[in-house]
Backbone bond lengths (Angstrom), bond angles and torsions (degrees), N, CA, C in turn:
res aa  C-N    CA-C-N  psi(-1)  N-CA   C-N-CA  omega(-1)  CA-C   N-CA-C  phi
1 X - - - 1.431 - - 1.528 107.27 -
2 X 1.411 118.57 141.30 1.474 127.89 -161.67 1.565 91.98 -87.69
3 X 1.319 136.65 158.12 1.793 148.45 -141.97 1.813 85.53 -92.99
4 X 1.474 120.65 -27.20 1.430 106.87 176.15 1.579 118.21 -107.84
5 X 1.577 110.37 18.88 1.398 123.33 -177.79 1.390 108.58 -55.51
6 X 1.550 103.80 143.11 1.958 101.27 172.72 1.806 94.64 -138.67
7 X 0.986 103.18 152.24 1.543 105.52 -173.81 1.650 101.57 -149.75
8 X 1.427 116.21 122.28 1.352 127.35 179.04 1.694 116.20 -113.87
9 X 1.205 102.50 93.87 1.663 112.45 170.84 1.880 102.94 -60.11
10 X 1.161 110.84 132.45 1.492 113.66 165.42 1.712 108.02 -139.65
11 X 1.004 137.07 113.94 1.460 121.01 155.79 1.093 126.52 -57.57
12 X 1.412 121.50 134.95 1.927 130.22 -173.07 1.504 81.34 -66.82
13 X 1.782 75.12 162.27 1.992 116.17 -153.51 1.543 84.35 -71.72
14 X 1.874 96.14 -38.95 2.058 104.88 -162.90 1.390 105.44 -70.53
15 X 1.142 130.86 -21.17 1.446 136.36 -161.53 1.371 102.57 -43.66
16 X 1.303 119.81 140.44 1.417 129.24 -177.97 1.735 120.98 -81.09
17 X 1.856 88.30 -33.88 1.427 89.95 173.80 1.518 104.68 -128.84
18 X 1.673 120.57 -170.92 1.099 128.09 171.81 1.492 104.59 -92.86
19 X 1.660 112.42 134.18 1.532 121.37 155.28 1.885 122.30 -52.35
20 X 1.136 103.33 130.41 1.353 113.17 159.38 1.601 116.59 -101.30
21 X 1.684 109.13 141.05 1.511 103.77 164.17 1.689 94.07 -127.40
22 X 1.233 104.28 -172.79 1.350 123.43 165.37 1.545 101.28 -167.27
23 X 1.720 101.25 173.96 1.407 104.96 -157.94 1.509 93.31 -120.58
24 X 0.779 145.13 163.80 1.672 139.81 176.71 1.630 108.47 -1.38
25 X 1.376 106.63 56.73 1.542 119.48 152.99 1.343 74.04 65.88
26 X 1.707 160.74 32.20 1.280 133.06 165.13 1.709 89.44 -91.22
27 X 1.883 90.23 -156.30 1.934 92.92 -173.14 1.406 107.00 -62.39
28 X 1.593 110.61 161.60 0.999 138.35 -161.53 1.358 116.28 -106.39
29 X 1.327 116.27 113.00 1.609 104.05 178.54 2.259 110.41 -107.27
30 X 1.300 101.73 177.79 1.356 119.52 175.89 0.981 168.74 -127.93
31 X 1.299 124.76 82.83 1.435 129.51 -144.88 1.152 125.73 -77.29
32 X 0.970 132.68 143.12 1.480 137.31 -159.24 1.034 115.06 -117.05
33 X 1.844 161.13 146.83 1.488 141.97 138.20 1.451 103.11 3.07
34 X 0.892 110.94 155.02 1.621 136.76 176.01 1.445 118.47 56.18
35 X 1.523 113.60 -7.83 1.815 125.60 -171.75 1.426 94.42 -90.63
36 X 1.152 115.89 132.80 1.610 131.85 155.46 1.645 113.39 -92.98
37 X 1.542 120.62 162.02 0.866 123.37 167.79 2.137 109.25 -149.59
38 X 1.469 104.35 113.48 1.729 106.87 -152.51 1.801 89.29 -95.89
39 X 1.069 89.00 154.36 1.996 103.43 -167.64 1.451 93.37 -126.64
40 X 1.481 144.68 95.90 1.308 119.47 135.63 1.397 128.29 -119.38
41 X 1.397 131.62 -177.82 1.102 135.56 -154.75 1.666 90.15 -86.01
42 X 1.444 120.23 158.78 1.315 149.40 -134.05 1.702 88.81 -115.96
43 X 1.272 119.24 124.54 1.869 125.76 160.79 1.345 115.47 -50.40
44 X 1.640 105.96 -25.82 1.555 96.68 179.23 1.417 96.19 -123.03
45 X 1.414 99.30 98.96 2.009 95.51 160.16 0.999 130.12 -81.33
46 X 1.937 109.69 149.45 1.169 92.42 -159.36 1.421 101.60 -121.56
47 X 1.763 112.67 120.91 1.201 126.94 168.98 1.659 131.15 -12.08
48 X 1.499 125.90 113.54 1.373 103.83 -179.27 1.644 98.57 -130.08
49 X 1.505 109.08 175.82 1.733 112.42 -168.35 1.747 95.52 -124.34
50 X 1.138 79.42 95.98 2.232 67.97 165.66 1.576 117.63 -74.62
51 X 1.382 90.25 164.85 1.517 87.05 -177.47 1.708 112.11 -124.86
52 X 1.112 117.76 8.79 1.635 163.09 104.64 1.041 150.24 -86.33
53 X 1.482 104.48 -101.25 1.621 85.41 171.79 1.964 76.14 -151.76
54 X 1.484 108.54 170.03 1.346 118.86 -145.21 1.949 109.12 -76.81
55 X 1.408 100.14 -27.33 1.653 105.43 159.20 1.488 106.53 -56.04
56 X 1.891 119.15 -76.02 1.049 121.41 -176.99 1.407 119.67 -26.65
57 X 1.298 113.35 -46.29 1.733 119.14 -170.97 1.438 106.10 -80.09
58 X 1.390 128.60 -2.55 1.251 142.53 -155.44 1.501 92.86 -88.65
59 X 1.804 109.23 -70.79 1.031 132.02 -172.64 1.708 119.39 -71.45
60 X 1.254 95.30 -34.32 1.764 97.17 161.18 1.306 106.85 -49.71
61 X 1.428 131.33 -79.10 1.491 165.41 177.00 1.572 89.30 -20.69
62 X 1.408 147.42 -73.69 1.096 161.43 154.41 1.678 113.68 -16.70
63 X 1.347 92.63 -63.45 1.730 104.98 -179.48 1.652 104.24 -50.87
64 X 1.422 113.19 -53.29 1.711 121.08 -170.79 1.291 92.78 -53.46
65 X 1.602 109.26 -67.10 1.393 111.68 -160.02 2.080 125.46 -43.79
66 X 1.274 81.62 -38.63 1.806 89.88 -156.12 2.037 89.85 -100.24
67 X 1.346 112.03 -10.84 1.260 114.40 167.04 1.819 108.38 70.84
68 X 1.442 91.77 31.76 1.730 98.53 170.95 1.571 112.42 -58.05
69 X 1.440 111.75 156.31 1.780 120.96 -173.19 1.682 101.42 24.85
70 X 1.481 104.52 61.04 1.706 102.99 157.53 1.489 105.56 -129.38
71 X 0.991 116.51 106.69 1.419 141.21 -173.47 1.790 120.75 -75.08
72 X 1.208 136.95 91.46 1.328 127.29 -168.13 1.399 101.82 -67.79
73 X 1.847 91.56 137.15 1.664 98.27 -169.90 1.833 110.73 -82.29
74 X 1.379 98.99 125.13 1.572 97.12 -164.74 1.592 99.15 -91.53
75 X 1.108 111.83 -178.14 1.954 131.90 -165.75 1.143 94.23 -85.04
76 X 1.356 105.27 152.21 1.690 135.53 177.76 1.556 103.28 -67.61
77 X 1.411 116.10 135.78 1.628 121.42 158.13 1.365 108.94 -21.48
78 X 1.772 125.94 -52.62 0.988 126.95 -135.52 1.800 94.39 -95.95
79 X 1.553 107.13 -29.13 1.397 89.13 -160.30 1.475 104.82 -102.89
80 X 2.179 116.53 10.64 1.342 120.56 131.25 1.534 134.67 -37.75
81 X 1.638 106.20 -60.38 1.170 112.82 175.83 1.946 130.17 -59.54
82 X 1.275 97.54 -37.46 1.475 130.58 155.07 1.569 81.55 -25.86
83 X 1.025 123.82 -102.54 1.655 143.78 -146.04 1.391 97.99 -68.05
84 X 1.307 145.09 -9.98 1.109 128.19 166.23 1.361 116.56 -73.10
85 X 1.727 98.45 -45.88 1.913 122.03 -179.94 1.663 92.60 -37.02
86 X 1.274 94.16 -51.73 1.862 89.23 -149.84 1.311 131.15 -57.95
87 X 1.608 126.44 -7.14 0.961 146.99 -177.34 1.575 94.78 -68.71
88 X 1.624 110.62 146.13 1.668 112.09 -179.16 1.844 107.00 -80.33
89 X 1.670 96.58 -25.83 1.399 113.70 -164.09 1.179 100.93 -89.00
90 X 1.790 118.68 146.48 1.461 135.19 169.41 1.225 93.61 -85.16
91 X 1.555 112.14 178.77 1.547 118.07 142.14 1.317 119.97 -82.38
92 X 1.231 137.79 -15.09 1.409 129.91 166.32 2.073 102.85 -64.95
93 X 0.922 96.86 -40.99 1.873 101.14 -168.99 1.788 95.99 -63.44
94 X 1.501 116.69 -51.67 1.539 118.14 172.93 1.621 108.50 -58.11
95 X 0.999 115.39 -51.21 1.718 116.80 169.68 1.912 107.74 -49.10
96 X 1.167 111.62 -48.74 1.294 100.35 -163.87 1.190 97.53 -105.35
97 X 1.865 149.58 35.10 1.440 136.47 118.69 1.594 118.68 -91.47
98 X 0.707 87.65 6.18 2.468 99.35 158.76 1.009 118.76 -104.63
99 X 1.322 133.15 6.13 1.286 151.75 -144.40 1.425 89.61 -86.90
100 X 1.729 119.18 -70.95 1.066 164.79 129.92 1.829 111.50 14.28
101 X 1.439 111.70 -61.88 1.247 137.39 161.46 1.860 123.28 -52.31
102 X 1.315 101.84 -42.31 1.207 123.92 -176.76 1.900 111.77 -49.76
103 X 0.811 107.09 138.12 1.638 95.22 -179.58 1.661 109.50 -85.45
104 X 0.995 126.61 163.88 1.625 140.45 173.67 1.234 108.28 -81.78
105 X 1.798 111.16 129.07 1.198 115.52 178.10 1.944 108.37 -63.93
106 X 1.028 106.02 168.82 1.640 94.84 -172.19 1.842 90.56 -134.26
């Protein structure tokens, strides 16, 4: 936005519903037909440092945030198998106390 930019949000008269905004994901307010809401740039700007270029930092900034391609680091083969060992019970020992349970062929 250019340092003398003005920008007027209005929702149409026809609009079926009311607009919502919010401001950094805080509470949410609602505009209705006939409510405006005016956007301009700030007397005191405030300085920023890219670390590319201002899309790039956009989409970085995004990536951290929402935690896109972050993959939870899952367990080793080994310390799967670990946890199977540990059980006292086989499956033959679980097979053969249902045994019991099982109904009789007739």
């Amino acid at each position: 936005m250019k340092s003398a930019g003005l920008f007027q949000i209005t929702p149409s008269i026809e609009a079926r519903n009311a607009a919502s905004i919010s401001f950094d994901g805080r509470s949410q307010l609602t505009l209705r037909p006939g409510d405006s809401l005016y956007v301009t740039t700030s007397v005191y700007p405030v300085p920023s440092i890219c670390a590319q270029d201002q899309i790039s930092d956009w989409f970085d900034s995004l990536a951290e945030c929402l935690h896109w391609n972050v993959r939870k680091k899952q367990k080793q083969i080994d310390e799967l198998s670990d946890m199977t060992h540990s059980s006292s019970d086989t499956l033959e020992e679980l097979d053969g106390n249902h045994q019991d349970d099982r109904p009789a062929d007739t």
